[in-house]
C-alpha positions in Angstrom: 185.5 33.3 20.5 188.3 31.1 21.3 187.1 27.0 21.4 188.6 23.9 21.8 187.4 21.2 19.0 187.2 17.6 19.5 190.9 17.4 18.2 192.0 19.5 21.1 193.0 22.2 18.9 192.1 26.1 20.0 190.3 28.0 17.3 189.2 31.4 16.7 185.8 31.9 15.5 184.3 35.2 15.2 181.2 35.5 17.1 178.8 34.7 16.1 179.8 33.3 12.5 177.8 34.5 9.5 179.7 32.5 7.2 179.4 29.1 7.4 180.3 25.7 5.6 179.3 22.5 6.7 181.4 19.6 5.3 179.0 16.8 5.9 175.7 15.8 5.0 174.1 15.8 8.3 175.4 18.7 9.2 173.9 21.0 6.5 170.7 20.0 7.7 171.4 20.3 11.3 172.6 23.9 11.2 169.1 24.4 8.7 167.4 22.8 12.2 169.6 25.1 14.4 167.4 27.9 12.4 171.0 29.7 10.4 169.4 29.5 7.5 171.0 32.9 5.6 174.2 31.7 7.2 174.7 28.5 5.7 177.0 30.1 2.4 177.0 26.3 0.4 176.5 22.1 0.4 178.1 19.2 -0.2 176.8 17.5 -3.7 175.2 14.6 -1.2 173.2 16.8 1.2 169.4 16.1 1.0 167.8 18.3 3.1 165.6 20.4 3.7 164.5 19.7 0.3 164.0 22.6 -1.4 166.1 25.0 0.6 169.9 23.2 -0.2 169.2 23.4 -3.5 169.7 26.7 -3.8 173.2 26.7 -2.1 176.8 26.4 -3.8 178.2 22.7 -4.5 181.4 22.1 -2.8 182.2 18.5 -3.6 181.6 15.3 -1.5 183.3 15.2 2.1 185.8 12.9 0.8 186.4 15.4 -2.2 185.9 19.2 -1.2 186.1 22.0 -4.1 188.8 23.9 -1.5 189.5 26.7 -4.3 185.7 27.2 -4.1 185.9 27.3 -0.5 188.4 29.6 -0.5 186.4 32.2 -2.7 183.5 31.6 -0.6 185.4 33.2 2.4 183.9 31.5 5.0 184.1 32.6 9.0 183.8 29.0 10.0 184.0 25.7 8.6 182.5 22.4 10.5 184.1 19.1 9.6 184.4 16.0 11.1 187.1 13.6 11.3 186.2 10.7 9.9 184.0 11.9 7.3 186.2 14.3 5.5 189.6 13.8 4.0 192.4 15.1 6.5 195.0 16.2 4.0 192.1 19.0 2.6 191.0 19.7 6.0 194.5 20.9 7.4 195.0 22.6 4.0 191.9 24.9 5.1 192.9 25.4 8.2 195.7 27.4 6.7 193.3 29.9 6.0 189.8 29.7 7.7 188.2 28.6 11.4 187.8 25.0 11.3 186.3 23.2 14.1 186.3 19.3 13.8 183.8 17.2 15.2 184.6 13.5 16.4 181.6 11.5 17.1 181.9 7.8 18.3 178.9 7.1 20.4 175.8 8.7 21.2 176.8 10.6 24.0 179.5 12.3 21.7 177.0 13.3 19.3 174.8 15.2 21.9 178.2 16.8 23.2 178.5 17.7 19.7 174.5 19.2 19.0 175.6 21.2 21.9 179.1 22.3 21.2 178.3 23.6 17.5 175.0 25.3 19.2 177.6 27.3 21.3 179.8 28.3 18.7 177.1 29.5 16.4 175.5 31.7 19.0 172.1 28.8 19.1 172.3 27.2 22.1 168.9 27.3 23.3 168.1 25.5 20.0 170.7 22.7 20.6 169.5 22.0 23.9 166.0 21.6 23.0 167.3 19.4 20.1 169.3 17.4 22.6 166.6 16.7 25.4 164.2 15.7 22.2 166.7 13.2 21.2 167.2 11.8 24.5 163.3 11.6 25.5 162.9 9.7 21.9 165.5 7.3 23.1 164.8 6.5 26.0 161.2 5.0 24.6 163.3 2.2 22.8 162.3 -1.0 24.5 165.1 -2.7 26.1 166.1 -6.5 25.1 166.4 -9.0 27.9 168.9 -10.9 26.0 170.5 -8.8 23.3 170.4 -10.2 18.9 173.6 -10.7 17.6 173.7 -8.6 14.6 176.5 -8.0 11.3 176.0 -4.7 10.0 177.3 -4.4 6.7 177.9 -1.0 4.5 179.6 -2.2 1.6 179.8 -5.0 -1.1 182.9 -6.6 -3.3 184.0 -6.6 -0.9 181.8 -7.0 2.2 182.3 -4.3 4.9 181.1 -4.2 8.1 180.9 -2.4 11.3 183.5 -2.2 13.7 182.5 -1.4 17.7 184.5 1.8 17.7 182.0 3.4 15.9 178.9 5.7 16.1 176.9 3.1 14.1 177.9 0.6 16.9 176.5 2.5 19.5 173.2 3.1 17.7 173.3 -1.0 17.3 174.0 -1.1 21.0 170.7 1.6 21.7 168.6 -0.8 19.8 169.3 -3.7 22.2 171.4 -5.0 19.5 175.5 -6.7 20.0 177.5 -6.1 17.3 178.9 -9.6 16.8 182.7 -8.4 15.0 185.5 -8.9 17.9 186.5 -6.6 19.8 189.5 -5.3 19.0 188.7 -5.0 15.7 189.3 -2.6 13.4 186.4 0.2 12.7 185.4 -0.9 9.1 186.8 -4.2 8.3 186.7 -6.4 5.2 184.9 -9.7 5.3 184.8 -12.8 3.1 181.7 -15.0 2.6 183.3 -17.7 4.8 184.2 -14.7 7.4 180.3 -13.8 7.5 179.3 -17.6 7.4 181.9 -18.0 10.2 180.4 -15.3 12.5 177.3 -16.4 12.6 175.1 -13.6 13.3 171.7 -13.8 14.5 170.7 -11.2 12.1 172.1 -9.0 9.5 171.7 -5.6 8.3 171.8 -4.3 5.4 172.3 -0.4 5.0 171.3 1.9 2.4 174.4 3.6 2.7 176.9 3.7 1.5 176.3 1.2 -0.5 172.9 1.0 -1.3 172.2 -2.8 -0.7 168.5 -3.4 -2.0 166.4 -6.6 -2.2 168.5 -8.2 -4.6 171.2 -8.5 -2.1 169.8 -10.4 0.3 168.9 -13.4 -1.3 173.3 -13.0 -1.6 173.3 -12.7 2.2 170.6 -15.4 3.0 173.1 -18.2 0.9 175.8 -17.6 2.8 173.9 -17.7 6.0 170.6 -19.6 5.4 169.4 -19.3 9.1 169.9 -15.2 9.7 167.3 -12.7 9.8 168.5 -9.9 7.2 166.8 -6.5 6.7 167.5 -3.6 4.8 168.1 -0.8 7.1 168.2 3.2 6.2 171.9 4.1 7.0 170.9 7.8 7.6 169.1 6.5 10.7 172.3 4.8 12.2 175.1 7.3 11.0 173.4 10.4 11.0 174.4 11.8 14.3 172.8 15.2 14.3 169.3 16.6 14.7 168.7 13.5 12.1 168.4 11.7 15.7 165.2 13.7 16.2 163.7 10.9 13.3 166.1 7.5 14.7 164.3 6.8 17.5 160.4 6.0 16.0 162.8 4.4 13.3 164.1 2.1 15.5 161.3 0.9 17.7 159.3 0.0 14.6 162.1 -2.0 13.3 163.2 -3.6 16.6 159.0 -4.2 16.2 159.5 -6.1 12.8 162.3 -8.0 13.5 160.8 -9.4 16.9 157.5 -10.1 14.8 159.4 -12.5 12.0 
């Protein structure tokens, strides 16, 4: 089967693939969801689920740090990375030798493009369809905002990180009834200062559990530099996960949108 992946590249895959690695987190457990369980050959040393089922699977590094000469005597038939989650110079050094197909997810419309696009090249379309109509009946239940919170969503500490627009998390932000209050342009994970954050001004700030795992600690650090914001921890799977992890984003939203609008 000869595809086009979201870096316009053609690739062969052999139909359907009985081989395959995922490079990312979310994906191991969406291809588990997809139901190729006995085709899924390894994981990466951060995938979670299905709990007691990955386990069992070969470690092949982080996404930022794949074993490739473990990859390589795995002998996979297809590969499925993604852009920004996996580092480029291993990716194109696999490439030499195996199917990859690369994802690139921005916004929530890309990510259902992309339930459907791996469902076609693993012969599980059917599945990815129902996966996709789930997701977009569980969205569609999250109340809208009349006038929308301004919200900092921050990933990382020392230093602060946040959230660009160009960005899947921004467009989960944007699902909520949330504006991301970093400028547009603006680069996709910037550095702030404390005098940046106090300077924006947002009406509320998040706090996700990932990658850095920001816990209650931290916010009294946020609530000094802004003393009037709202700030919740948040779980970062439910915001960057863009897989059949969406099935679970949507309940988690409303109840937080709930929360927030009840403080």
């Amino acid at each position: 089967m000869k595809v086009t992946d979201d870096l316009g590249r053609e690739v062969n895959i052999p139909f359907p693939p009985k081989r395959i690695i995922p490079a990312v987190p979310s994906t191991t457990e969406f291809l588990f969801d997809l139901g190729l369980e006995g085709k899924i050959i390894s994981r990466t040393k951060f995938c979670r689920y299905p709990k007691g089922k990955i386990e069992k699977l070969p470690n092949i590094g982080g996404p930022k740090n794949l074993y490739v000469d473990k990859i390589n005597l795995l002998n996979p038939d297809l590969i499925l990375v993604n852009e920004e989650e996996n580092n480029k110079a291993q990716v194109e050094a696999l490439m030499e030798d195996f199917p990859v197909y690369v994802s690139k997810v921005r916004n929530y419309e890309d990510a259902l493009q992309n339930i459907l696009n791996t469902g076609k090249i693993t012969g599980t379309e059917p599945k990815a369809f129902e996966i996709t109509n789930k997701i977009r009946a569980g969205f569609a239940k999250i109340p809208k905002s009349a006038e929308p919170i301004k919200v900092l969503y921050l990933i990382w500490r020392n230093p602060f990180m946040g959230v660009g627009k160009n960005s899947f998390i921004n467009s989960m932000l944007e699902m909520c009834g949330f504006e991301n209050i970093l400028p547009d342009p603006q680069e996709r994970y910037p550095n702030l200062t404390a005098e940046e954050i106090k300077d924006l001004n947002p009406d509320l700030v998040l706090l996700s559990s990932e990658p850095y795992p920001f816990e209650e600690a931290n916010i009294k650090e946020i609530r000094d530099i802004l003393p009037n914001a709202k700030i919740k921890l948040v779980d970062g799977e439910m915001f960057s996960w863009y897989e059949s992890h969406m099935l679970q984003a949507a309940d988690y939203f409303i109840n937080l949108i709930k929360k927030i609008k009840a403080e």
